[in-house]
N, C-alpha and C positions, 0 to 999 in steps of 0.2 A: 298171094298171101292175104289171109282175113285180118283187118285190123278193127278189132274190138272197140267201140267209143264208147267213153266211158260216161257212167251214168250221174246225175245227180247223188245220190246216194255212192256210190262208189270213191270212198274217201283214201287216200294213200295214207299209212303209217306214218306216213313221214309227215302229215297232217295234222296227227294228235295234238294235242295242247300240253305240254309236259307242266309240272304244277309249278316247278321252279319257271317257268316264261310267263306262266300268268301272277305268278306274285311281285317278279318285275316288273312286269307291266299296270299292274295297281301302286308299287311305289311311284312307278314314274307320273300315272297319273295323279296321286296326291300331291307330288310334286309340283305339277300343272295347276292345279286347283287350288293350293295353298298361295300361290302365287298372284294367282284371280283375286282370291280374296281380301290380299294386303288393300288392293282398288276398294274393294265390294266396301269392307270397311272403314272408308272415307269419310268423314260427315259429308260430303254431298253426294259418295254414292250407296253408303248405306242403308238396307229398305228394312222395315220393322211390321210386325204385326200389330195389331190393335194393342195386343194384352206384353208388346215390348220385347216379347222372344222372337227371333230373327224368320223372317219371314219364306217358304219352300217354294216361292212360284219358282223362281228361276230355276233354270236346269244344274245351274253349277252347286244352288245348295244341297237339292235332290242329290247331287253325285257326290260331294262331301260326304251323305249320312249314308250315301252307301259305302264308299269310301271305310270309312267310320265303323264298320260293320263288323261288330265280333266272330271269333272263329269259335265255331265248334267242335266237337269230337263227330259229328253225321259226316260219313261216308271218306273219312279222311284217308281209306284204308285204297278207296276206288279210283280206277284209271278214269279220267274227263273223257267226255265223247268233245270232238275237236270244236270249238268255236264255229264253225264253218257249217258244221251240219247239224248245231243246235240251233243256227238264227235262219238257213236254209230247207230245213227238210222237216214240214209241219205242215201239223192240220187246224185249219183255221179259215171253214167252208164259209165265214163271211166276204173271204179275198176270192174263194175260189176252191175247186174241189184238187187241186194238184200238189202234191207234196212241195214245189216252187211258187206256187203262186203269191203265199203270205208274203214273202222277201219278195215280189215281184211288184206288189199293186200296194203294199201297206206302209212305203213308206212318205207319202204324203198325208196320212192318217191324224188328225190334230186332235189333241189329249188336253190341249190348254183347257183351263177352268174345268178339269174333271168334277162332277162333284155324286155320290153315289146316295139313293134316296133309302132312308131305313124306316121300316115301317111294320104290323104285325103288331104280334103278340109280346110289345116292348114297352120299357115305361118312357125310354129317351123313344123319341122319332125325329124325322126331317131329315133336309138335304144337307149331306156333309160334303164339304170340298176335300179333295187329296191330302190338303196342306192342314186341314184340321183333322182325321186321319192320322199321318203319320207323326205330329208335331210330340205328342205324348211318349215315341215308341224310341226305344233303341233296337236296331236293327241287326241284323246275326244271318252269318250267313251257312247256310244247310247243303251239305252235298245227295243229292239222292237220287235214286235211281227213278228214272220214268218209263214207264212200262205200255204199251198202247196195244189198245185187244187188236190190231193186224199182226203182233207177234215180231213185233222191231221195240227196241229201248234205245235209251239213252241213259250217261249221266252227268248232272247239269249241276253248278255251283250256285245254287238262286241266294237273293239277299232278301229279305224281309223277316217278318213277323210273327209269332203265331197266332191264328184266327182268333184264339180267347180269349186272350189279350184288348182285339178289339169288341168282339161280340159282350164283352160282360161290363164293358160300358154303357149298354143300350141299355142293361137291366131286362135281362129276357124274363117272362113272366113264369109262372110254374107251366102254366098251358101252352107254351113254347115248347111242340116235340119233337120239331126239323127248323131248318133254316134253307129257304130257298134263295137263288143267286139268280140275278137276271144279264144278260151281255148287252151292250149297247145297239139300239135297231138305229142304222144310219145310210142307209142305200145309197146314199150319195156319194160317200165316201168309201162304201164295200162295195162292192162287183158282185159280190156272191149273194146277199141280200137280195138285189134286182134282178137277178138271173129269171131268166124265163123256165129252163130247165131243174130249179131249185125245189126240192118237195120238203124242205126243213120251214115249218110255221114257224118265221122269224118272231119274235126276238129268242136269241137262245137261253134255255132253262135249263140249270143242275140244282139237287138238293143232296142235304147229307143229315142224317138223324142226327139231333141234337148233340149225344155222346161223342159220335163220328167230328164235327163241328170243332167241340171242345177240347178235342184229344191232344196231347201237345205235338204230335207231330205235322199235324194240321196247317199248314204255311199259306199265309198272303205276303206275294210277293210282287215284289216293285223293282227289282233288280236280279241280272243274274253276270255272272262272269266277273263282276267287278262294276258293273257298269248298269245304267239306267234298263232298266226291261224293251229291250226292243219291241215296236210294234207287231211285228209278226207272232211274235210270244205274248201277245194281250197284254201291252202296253195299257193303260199303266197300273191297272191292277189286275192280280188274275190268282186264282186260286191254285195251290199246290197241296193234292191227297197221297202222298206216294205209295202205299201202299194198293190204292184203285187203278184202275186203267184209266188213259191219260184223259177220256173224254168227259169225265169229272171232276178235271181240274179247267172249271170253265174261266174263262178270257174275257180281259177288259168289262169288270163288273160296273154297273151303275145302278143294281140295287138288292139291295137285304132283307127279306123277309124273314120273319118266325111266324112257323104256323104250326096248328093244333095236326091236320092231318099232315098224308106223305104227300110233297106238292109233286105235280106233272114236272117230268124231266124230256128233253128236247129226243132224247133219241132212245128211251122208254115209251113212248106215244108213238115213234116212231116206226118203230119194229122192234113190239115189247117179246116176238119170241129169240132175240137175236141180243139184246141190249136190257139186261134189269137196274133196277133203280140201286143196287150195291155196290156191280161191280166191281168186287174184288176179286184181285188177282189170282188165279185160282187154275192151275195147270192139272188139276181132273176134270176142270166142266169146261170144253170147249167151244169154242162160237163157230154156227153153223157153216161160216167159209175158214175160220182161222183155227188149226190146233192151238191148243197155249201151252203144251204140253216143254216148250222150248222156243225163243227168240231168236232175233238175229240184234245183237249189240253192236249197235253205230261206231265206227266204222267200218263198213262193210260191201265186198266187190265182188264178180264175178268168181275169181279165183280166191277168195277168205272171205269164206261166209261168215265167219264167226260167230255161230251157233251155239250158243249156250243153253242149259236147263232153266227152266223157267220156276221161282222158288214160290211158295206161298205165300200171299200176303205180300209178295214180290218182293221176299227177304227178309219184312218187318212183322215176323209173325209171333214174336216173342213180346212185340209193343203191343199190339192191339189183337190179337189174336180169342181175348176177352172180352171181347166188343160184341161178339156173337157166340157165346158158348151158348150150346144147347140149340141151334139153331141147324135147319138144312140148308147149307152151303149149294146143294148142286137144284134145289129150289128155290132158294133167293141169292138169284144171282148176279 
C-alpha cells in the first residue's frame, strides 16, 4: 500500500476557517483585551503619549485598534483560505526561499521601535515610528483575494488602512509620479538576506505609480485575521495591491519614497523579461514558467486541486481597470 504524506500546502476541508469561528474568536479576544485594560487604565499603569492620546507601543493597544476595526462590504461574499495556510505557506525570501520557511525562522523577528523613513518628493519628511503612523487612523478591515504569479491564491481578512490616507499627509509634491517602498535589510535576524546562495540585491524594492498608490483599494496593513500581522506576513507593516500579484505587495516597510521617475523594483532588475514593474493580474499574458491563465485557490491537495479561472485584474477590474485605459497590457506587464 502507498501512503501519500501530505504536503505543507495540502490543507483538509475540515481546516477551512468558517466566518462564524473567526468572529468568535475576535469576540472572545476583545473580551480578553478589554479585561487587560481595566489594569492598563490604572493611574500607575496607565502610559500616554506626549500629546495625551494613549499611547500604541504595547502590543495589547495595537490589538484593541485592530480589534476595533470596521467591517466592510470587501469580499464579504468569499470563502477565507484557513488561518493555517495564510501564516504557513509564503513567500518571504528574507527567511528563506521555502513556501515554510517565513513561519519557520520569523518568529524571533523584533518589530519594537519600528519607525519607517519618509523622504522624496514631500513637503513632511523624517522618521515616523508605527505608533505615530497609525495614532491618526481608524482601522477597517478588507477581505481580498491574493493572487501570486506561481498561480496559487488565497483569501485573507487583513485589518488596516488605506495607503492615501497616510501618503497625503506627507504632502506629496506635484513632481511626485511613483512612490517607492523599501523592506528592512537585517541579516542578522533574516537567514535569507545572508544566504550565500541569494541573487536578490537586498534590501528589497517595490514601487507603484502615484495613481496606483492613491487608489482606494490600496491597503497598509498591520493586521490580519483579527489579529496583530504576523511576522511571516511583514510584520508590522506591509503593503496590500490586490488586484497585482502578490510580489508587490512588499513586507515589513521602513521606508517611503516619492519620486519623479519609475523607481528600480527588486525582481523587475531581476529578471525584467519574466517580472514588470505593473504586474497586474492578467490571465492572457503568462510568466515564462507559470500560465496565469487559472490558479490553484489555498486550500488545496493532491486529490482537490481546486483549480479555478483566473479573473482580470484578479476580480477587481471594474475598480481600477481605468488606471490603464489606452495602454498595452501584454507590454507593460
Amino acid at each position: 500500500m502507498i501512503i501519500q504524506q501530505r504536503k505543507a500546502n495540502d490543507i483538509l476541508p475540515s481546516e477551512i476557517t468558517p466566518k462564524s469561528t473567526y468572529l468568535n474568536r475576535r469576540k472572545f479576544m476583545t473580551g480578553a483585551l478589554t479585561s487587560a485594560a481595566a489594569l492598563a487604565t490604572s493611574p500607575v499603569l496607565a502610559i500616554q503619549s506626549a500629546d495625551g492620546k494613549p499611547a500604541l507601543s504595547s502590543p495589547n493597544e495595537l490589538q484593541k485598534q485592530i480589534l476595533a476595526a470596521s467591517e466592510t462590504a470587501w469580499g464579504k461574499d468569499e470563502t477565507l483560505s484557513p488561518y493555517s495556510a495564510v501564516t504557513q505557506y509564503n513567500n518571504f525570501y528574507e527567511f528563506g526561499t521555502g513556501k515554510t520557511d517565513p513561519s519557520r525562522y520569523a518568529g524571533d523577528f523584533k518589530t519594537d521601535g519600528w519607525k519607517v523613513e519618509i523622504g522624496g518628493e514631500c513637503e513632511v519628511k523624517g522618521q515616523f515610528t508605527l505608533e505615530d503612523i497609525l495614532k491618526p487612523l481608524d482601522l477597517e478591515e478588507r477581505i481580498y483575494r491574493l493572487r501570486c504569479v506561481e498561480a496559487w491564491s488565497m483569501v485573507i481578512p487583513w485589518i488596516g488602512f488605506p495607503l492615501a490616507e497616510l501618503l497625503k499627509r506627507f504632502k506629496p509634491l506635484s513632481s511626485a509620479k511613483y512612490v517607492e517602498f523599501t523592506t528592512i535589510e537585517d541579516p542578522e535576524q533574516m537567514p535569507g538576506q545572508r544566504s550565500v546562495f541569494s541573487t536578490i540585491d537586498w534590501p528589497y524594492k517595490e514601487g507603484l505609480r502615484m495613481d496606483e498608490a492613491m487608489h482606494p483599494l490600496t491597503l497598509m496593513a498591520v493586521g490580519l485575521y483579527g489579529e496583530i500581522l504576523p511576522n511571516q506576513n511583514g510584520a508590522p507593516l506591509r503593503l496590500v495591491v490586490p488586484w497585482k500579484y502578490g510580489f508587490k505587495s512588499i513586507k515589513s516597510i521602513v521606508a517611503i519614497r516619492f519620486v519623479e521617475e519609475m523607481p528600480s523594483t527588486t525582481w523587475n532588475d531581476l529578471a525584467p523579461q519574466e517580472y514588470g514593474f505593473y504586474a497586474n493580474v492578467n490571465p492572457k499574458v503568462d510568466h515564462p514558467r507559470w500560465s496565469q491563465a487559472s490558479e490553484r485557490r489555498l486550500p488545496n491537495g493532491l486529490f482537490s486541486a481546486n483549480r479555478i479561472p483566473t479573473q482580470m485584474f484578479n476580480g477587481y477590474a471594474s475598480e481600477v481597470e481605468g488606471l490603464y485605459s489606452g495602454m498595452d497590457l501584454r507590454r507593460f506587464y
